[in-house]
C-alpha positions in Angstrom: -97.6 -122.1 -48.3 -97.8 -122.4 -44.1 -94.6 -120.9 -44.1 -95.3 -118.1 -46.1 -98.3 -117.1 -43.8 -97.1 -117.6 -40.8 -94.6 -115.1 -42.1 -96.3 -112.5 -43.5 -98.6 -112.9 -40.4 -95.4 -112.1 -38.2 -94.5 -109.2 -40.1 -98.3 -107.8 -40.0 -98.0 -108.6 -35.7 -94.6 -106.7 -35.8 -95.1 -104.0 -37.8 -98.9 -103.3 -35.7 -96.7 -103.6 -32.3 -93.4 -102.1 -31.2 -94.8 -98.4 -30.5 -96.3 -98.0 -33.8 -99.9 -97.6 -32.5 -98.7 -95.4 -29.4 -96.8 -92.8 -31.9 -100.1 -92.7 -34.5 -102.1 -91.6 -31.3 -99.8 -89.2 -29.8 -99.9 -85.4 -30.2 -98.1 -82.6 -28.7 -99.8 -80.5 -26.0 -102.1 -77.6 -28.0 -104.5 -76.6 -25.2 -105.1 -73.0 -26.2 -105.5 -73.2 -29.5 -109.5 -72.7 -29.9 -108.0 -69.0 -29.1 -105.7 -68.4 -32.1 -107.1 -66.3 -34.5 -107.8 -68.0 -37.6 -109.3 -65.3 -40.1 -107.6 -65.1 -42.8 -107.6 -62.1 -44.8 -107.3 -62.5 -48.8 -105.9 -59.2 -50.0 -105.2 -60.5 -53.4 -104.2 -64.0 -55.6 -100.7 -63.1 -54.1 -101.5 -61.4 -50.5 -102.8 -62.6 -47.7 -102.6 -62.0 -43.8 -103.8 -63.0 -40.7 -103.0 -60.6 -37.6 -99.3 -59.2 -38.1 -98.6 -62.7 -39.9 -98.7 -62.6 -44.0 -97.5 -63.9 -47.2 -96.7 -62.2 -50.3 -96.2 -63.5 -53.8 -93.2 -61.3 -55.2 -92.0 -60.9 -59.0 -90.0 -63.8 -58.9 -92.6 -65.9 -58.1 -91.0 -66.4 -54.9 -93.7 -66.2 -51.6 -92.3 -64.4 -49.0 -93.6 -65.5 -45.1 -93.9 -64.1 -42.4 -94.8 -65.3 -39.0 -94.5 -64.5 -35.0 -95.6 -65.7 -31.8 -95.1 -68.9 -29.6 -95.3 -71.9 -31.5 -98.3 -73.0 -31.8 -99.8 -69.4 -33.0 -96.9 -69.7 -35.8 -97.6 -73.0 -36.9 -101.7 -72.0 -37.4 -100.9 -69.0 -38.9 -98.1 -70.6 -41.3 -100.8 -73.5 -42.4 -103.9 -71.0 -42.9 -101.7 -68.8 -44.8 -99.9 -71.3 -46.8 -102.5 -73.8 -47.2 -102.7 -73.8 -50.9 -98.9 -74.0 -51.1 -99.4 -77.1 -48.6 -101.5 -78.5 -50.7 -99.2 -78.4 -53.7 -96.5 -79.8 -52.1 -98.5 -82.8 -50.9 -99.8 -83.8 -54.0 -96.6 -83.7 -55.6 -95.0 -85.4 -52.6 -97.6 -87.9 -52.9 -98.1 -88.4 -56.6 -94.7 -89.1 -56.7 -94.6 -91.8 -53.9 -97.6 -93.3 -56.1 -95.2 -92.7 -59.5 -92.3 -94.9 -57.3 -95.1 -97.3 -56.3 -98.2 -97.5 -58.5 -99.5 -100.8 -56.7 -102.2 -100.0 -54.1 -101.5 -102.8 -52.4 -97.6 -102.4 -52.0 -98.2 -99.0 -50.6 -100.4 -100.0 -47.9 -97.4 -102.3 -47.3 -95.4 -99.1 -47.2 -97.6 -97.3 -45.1 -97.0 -99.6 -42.5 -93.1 -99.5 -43.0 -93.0 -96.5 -43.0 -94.7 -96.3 -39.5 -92.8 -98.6 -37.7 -89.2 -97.0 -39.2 -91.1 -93.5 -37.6 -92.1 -95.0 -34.7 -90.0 -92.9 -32.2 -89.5 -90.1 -34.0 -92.0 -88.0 -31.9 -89.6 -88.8 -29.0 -87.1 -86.8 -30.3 -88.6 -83.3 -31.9 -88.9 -80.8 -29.3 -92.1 -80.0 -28.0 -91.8 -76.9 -29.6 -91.7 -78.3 -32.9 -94.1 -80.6 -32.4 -96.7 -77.8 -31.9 -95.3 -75.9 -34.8 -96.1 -79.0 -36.7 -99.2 -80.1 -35.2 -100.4 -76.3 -36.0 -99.5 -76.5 -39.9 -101.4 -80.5 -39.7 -104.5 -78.8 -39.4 -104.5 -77.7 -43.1 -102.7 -80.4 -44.8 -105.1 -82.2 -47.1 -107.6 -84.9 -45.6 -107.2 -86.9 -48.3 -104.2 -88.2 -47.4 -105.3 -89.2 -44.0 -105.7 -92.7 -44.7 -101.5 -93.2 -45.4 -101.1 -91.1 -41.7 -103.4 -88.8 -40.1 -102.4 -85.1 -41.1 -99.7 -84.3 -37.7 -98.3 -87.7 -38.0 -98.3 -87.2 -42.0 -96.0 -84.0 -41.5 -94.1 -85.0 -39.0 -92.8 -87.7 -41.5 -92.4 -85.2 -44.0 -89.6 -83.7 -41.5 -87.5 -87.0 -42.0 -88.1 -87.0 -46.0 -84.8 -85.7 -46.8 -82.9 -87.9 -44.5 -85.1 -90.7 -45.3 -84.6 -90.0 -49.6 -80.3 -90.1 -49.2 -80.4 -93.1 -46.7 -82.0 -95.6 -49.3 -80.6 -95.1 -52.0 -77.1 -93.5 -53.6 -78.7 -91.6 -56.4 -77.2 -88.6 -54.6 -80.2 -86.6 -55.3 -79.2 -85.0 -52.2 -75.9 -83.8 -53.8 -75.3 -80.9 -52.5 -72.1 -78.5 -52.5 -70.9 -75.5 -50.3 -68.4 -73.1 -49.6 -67.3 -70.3 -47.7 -64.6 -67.4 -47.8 -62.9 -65.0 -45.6 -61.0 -62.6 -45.4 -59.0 -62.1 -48.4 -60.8 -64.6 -50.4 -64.2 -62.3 -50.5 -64.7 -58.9 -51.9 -64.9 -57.0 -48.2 -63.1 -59.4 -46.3 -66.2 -60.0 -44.5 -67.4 -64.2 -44.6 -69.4 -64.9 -47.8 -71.0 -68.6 -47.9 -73.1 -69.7 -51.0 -74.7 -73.5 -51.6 -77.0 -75.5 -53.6 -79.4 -77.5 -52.4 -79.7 -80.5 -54.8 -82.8 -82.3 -53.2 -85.2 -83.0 -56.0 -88.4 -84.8 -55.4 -90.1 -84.0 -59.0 -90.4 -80.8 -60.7 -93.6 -79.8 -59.1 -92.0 -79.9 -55.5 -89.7 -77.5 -56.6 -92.0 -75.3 -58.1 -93.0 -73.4 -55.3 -90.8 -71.8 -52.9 -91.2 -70.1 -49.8 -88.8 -67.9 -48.1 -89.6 -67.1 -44.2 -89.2 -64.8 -42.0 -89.6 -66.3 -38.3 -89.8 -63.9 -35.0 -90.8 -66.7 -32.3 -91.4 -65.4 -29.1 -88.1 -67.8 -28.0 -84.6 -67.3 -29.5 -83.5 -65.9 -32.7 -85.8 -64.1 -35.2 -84.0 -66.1 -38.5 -84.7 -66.7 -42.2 -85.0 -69.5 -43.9 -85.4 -71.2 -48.0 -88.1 -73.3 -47.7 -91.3 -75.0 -49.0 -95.4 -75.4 -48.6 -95.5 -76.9 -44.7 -92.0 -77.4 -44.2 -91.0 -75.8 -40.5 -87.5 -77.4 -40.8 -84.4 -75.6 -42.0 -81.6 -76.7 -44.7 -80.5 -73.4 -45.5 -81.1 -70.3 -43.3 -79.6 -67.2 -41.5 -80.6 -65.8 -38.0 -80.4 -62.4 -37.0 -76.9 -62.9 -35.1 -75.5 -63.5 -38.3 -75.6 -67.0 -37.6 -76.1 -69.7 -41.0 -76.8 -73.1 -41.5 -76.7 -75.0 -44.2 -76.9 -79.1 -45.0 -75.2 -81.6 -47.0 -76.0 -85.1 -47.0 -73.1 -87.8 -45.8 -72.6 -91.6 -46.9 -75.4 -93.9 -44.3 -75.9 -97.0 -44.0 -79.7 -97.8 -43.9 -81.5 -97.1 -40.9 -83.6 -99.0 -38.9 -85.4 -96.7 -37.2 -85.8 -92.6 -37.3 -84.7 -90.0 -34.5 -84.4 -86.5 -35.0 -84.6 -85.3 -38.8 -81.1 -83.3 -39.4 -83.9 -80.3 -40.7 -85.0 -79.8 -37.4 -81.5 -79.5 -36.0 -80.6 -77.2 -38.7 -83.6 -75.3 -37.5 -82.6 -75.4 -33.8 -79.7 -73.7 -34.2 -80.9 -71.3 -36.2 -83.4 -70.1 -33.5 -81.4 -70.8 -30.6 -77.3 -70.1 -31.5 -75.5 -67.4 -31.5 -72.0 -68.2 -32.2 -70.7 -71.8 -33.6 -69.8 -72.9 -30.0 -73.5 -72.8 -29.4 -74.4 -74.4 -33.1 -71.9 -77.4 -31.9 -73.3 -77.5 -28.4 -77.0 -78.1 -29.9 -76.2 -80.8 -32.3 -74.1 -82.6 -29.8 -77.1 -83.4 -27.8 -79.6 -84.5 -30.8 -79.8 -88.3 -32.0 -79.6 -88.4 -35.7 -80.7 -91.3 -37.7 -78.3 -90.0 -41.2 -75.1 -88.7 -41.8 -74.8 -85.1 -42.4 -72.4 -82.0 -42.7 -74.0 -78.9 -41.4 -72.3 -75.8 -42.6 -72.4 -73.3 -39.9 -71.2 -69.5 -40.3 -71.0 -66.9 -38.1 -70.8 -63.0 -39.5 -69.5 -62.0 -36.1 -66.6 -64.3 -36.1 -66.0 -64.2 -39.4 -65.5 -68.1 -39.6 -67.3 -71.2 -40.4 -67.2 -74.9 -39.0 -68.4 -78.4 -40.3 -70.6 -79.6 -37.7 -70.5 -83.9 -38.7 -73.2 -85.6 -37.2 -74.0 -89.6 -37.7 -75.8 -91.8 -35.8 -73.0 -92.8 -34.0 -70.1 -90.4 -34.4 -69.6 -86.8 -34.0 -67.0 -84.4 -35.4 -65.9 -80.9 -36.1 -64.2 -79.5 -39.0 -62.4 -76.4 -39.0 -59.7 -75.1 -41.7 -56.4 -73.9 -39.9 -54.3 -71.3 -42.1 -57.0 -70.8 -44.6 -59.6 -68.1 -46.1 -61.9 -71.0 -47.0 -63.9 -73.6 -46.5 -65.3 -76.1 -48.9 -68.2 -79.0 -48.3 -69.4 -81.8 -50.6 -71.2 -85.2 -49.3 -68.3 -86.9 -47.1 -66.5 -85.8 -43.9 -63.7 -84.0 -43.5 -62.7 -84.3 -39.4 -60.4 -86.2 -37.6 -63.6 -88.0 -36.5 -64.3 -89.7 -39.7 -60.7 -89.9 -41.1 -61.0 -94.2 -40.2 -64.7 -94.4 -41.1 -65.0 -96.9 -44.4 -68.3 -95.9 -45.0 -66.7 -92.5 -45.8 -63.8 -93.2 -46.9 -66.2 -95.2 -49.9 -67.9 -92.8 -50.7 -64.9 -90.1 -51.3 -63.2 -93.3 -53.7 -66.5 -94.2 -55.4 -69.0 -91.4 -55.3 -69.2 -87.9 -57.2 -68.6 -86.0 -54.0 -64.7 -85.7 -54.3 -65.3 -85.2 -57.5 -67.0 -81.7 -56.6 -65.1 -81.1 -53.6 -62.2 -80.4 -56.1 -64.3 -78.5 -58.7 -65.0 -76.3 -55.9 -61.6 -75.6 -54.8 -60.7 -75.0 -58.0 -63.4 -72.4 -58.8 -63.0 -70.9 -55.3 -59.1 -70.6 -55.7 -59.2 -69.1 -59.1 -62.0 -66.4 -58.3 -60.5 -63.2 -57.4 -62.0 -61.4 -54.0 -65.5 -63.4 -54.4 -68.5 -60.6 -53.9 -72.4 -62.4 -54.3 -72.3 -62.2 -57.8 -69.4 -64.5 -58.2 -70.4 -66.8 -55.8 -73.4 -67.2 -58.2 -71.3 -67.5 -60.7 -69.7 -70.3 -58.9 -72.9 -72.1 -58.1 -74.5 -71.9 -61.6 -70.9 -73.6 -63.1 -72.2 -77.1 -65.2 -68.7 -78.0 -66.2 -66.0 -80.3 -64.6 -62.4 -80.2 -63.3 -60.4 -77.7 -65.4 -63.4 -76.6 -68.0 -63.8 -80.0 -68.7 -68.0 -80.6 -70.9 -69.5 -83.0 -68.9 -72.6 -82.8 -69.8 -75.9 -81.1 -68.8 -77.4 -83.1 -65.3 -74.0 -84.5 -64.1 -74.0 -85.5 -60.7 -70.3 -84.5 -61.0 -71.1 -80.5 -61.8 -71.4 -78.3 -59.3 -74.8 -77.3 -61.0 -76.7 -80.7 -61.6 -79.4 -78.5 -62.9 -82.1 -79.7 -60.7 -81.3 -77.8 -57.5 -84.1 -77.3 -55.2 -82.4 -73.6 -54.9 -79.1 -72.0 -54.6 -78.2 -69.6 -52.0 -75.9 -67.0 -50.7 -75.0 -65.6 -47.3 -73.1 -62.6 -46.1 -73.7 -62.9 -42.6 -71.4 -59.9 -41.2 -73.9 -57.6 -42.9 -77.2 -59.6 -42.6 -77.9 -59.9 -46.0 -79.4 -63.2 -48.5 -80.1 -63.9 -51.7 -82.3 -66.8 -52.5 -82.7 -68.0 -56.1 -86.0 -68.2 -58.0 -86.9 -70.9 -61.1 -85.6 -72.3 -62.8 -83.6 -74.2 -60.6 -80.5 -71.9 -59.3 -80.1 -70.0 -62.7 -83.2 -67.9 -62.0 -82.8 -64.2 -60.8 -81.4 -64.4 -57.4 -83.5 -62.0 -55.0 -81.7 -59.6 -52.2 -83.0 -59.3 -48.6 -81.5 -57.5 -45.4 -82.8 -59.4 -42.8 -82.6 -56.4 -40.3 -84.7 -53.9 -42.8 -87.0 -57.1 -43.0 -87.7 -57.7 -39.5 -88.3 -53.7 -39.2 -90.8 -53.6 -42.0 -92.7 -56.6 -41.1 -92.7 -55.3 -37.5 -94.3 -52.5 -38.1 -97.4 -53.9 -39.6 -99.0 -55.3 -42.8 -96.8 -54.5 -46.0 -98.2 -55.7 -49.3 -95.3 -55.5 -51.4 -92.2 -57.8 -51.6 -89.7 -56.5 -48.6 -86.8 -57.6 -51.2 -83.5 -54.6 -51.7 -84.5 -55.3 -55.6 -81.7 -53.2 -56.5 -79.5 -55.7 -55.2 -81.0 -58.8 -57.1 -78.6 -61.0 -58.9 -79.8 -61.2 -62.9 -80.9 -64.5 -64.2 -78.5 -66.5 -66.0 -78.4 -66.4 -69.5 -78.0 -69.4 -69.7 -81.8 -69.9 -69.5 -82.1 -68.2 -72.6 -79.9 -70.2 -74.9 -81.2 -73.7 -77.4 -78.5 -75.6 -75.0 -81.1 -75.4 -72.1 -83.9 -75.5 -74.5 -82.5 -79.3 -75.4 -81.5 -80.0 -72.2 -85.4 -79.4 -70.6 -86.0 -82.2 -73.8 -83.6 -83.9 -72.6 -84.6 -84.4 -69.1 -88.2 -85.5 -70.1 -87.6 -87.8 -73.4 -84.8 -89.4 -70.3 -87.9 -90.1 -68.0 -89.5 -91.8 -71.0 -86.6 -93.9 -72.0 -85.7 -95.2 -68.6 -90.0 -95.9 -67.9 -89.7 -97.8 -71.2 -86.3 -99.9 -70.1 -87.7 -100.9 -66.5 -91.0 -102.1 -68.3 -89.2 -104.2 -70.8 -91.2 -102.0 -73.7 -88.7 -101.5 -76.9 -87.5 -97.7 -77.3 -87.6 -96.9 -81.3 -84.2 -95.9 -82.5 -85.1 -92.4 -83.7 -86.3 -91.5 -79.7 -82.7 -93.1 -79.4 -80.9 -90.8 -81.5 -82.7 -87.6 -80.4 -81.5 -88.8 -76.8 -77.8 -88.6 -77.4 -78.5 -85.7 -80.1 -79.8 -83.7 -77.7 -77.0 -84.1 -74.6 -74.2 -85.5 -76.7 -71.6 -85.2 -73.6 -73.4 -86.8 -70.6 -72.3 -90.0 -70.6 -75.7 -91.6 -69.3 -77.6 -90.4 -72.4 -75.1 -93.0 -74.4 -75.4 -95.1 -71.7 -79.6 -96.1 -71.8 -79.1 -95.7 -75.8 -76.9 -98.8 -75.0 -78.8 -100.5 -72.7 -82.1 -99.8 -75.5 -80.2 -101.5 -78.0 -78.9 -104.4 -76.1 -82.9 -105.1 -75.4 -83.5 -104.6 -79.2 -80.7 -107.7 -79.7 -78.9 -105.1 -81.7 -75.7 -106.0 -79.8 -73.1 -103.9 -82.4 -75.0 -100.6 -81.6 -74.8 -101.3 -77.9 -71.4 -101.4 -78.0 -70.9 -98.1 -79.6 -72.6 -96.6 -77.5 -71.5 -98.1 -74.7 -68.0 -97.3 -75.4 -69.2 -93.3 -76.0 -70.5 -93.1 -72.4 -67.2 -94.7 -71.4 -65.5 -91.8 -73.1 -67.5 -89.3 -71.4 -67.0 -88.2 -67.5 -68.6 -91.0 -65.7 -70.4 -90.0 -62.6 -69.4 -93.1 -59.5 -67.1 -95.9 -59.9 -70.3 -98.4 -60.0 -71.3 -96.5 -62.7 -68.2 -97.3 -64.5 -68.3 -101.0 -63.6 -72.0 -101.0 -64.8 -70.6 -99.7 -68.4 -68.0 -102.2 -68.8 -69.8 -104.9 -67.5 -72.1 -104.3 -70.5 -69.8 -104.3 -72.9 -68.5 -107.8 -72.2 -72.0 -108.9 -71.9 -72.8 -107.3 -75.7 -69.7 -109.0 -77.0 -71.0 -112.2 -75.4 -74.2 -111.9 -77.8 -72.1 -111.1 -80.8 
């Protein structure tokens, strides 16, 4: 019992030293800002402005942003004008962290983890950013002060995406990429589309911003993003420079540096050709592993920038007209590296790497539209049903957003809900720039005539059963980590309702094996082995349940 105290009294002395305290109490410098104008202006539920800076709700239910001045000025105006959207995104944020950890007790214990791992973050965000940051703080909700105090609060927030694909290999940061050139694309000009698989709950993805940053330093840019987010993970600038991130395979980190958004966002602002986007992440300390797709309109060429904690590499194809990214590393840097050489044996991520190629090689001259095409695709290597939510699918179907780029002209389109299959809005980023410059609009600044439909998709009893689906899943699997019997009809109307993903056979299995109905886990155990298995573990996980129901027979 002495033990044990002295232990947990170690940890409590640790965790309360080592900087912790220090970075809780620091804050960037934001003398001046008494003088910012605050006043907001409420036009109408979906307008709002304050100065030249505003935000407009459009059809889509997409809210477009726009903001100027130094950094400070933007980050005030983005949290006053955003502040409801904020809001949103911390409760869901939150709510979620209290789904994953309903003790109260266990999260104060988290609390202070997560504060030490954070610890010297601060030390490596620009002061730019910082002020940016500490400007949007001042209308997060004060609530959640008592986890961290607001600034601290969303400067952690920064590092939630590197943080969310570092512990654990869910892959719910599973994103895919591509690009094409010459005569791969419609015009010749470069063409790059992505989706952006980071799902934190389907209210964080609810609400999506798209921005439109002139800072009085760098690049004006664009970027997809969400309520108090200032980091980028897929964006354009207006020298036709885009960035893009996928996640790569880490090993668990110790402590946090600079969150890979906040590179992403540097370049953005600050490059204007991909020497300059490689010249930028080269100096930043990252705490992940990360590809970041950079593509320049004016070269007509993108790169793999391959950042880890302690390598660094650059990809670029030689004799091609494309360029295709998953979740491991493609550069001479990496080619000896187990951790990614594991994850291209074990993981989905060669899986989709391959899927890729083969859509990209068998599309003819890809324009926007088919590059949509290519990022709404839910099946697998040569047509192959694999099931709706398959890690292995291009389309996982819970996509934060899909996106696609034609730099050379200066043009985006960002998708709206559901997911990426939404309509897919059009923007010209140099007719934006001019319309917002000239003074308050009050209509979305989207080329409409250039929107990308929905996918029909949407409209069909497929993704009527697979929205079931996804729910009576997160019932199931609630119901299996509690020990709490599933009744076999809920079982059947799992498997009914997504008969080729393999993990809907799989937790009918695992229900039955609790029920002692060892015969019926077999069966179904042996259907999810038929189906396309996501990871190798995943297949070890299968059979190893099928020796353990035979066992019991």
């Amino acid at each position: 019992m002495k033990t044990w105290y002295l232990l947990i009294l170690s940890i409590s002395l640790f965790l309360t030293s080592c900087g912790v305290k220090k970075a809780m109490r620091q804050r960037p410098d934001f003398s001046g800002i008494e003088k910012i104008d605050t006043s907001r202006i409420k036009h109408s539920e979906k307008f709002f402005s304050l100065g030249k800076n505003q935000v407009y709700q459009n059809e889509q239910g997409i809210w477009e942003l726009y903001l100027e001045g130094d950094a400070l000025e933007r980050g005030v105006a983005n949290g006053n004008l955003t502040r409801e959207l904020i809001h949103h995104q911390e409760i869901a944020f939150m709510d979620k962290l209290q789904d994953m950890v309903p003790s109260k007790s266990y999260r104060g214990f988290l609390k202070s983890v997560v504060s030490w791992f954070n610890r010297k973050m601060y030390l490596h965000v620009p002061e730019e950013y910082k002020q940016e940051i500490y400007g949007v703080s001042r209308y997060g909700l004060k609530r959640y002060d008592d986890f961290a105090p607001g600034y601290v609060r969303m400067l952690y927030f920064h590092g939630a995406h590197d943080i969310g694909h570092a512990l654990q290999d869910l892959m719910l940061v599973g994103c895919t990429s591509f690009a094409a050139w010459d005569s791969k694309s419609e015009d010749g000009e470069l063409i790059l589309g992505r989706n952006f698989d980071f799902y934190a709950g389907d209210e964080f993805g609810e609400q999506k911003i798209v921005a439109f940053v002139k800072p009085d330093s760098g690049n004006k840019f664009m970027m997809y993003t969400w309520g108090g987010m200032i980091g980028a993970v897929s964006g354009m600038n207006e020298k036709g420079i885009t960035v893009t991130i996928n996640a790569g395979k880490s090993k668990m980190p110790f402590i946090a540096k600079t969150p890979i958004s906040l590179l992403a966002r540097e370049i953005l602002q600050y490059a204007s050709s991909t020497a300059e986007a490689v010249k930028i992440a080269s100096k930043r300390e990252v705490f992940v592993s990360e590809s970041i797709m950079v593509g320049s309109g004016d070269e007509k060429k993108a790169i793999l920038i391959e950042v880890s904690p302690s390598n660094f590499g650059v990809y670029e194809v030689q004799n091609s007209d494309h360029l295709i990214c998953s979740n491991h590393f493609q550069s001479d840097a990496y080619a000896r590296d187990y951790r990614n050489l594991n994850a291209i044996q074990e993981s989905h991520s060669k899986y989709r790497f391959d899927r890729m190629q083969e859509l990209v090689s068998e599309a003819e001259k890809i324009d926007p539209v088919k590059a949509v095409k290519i990022l709404r695709n839910t099946k697998g290597l040569n047509d192959k049903r694999l099931g709706y939510g398959n890690e292995k699918a291009i389309n996982q179907l819970l996509a934060h957003h899909g996106i696609v780029f034609k730099p050379e002209s200066r043009k985006v389109w960002v998708s709206s809900n559901p997911y990426q299959m939404g309509e897919f809005v059009a923007y010209d980023l140099e007719k934006v720039f001019r319309k917002f410059e000239n003074g308050l609009i009050g209509e979305s600044v989207a080329e409409i005539q250039e929107n990308i439909p929905e996918s029909e998709f949407i409209q069909s009893k497929a993704f009527q059963d697979y929205e079931e689906f996804r729910k009576l899943e997160v019932k199931v699997k609630d119901k299996l980590s509690n020990e709490i019997p599933v009744e076999k009809g809920t079982l059947r109307r799992l498997v009914q309702l997504n008969p080729d993903f393999w993990e809907a056979w799989f937790l009918a299995g695992q229900a039955y094996y609790n029920h002692e109905d060892y015969k019926n886990a077999i069966i179904h155990f042996k259907q999810a082995q038929k189906r396309e298995v996501t990871t190798v573990p995943d297949e070890k996980r299968i059979e190893k349940m099928i020796k353990k129901s035979y066992r019991k027979l």
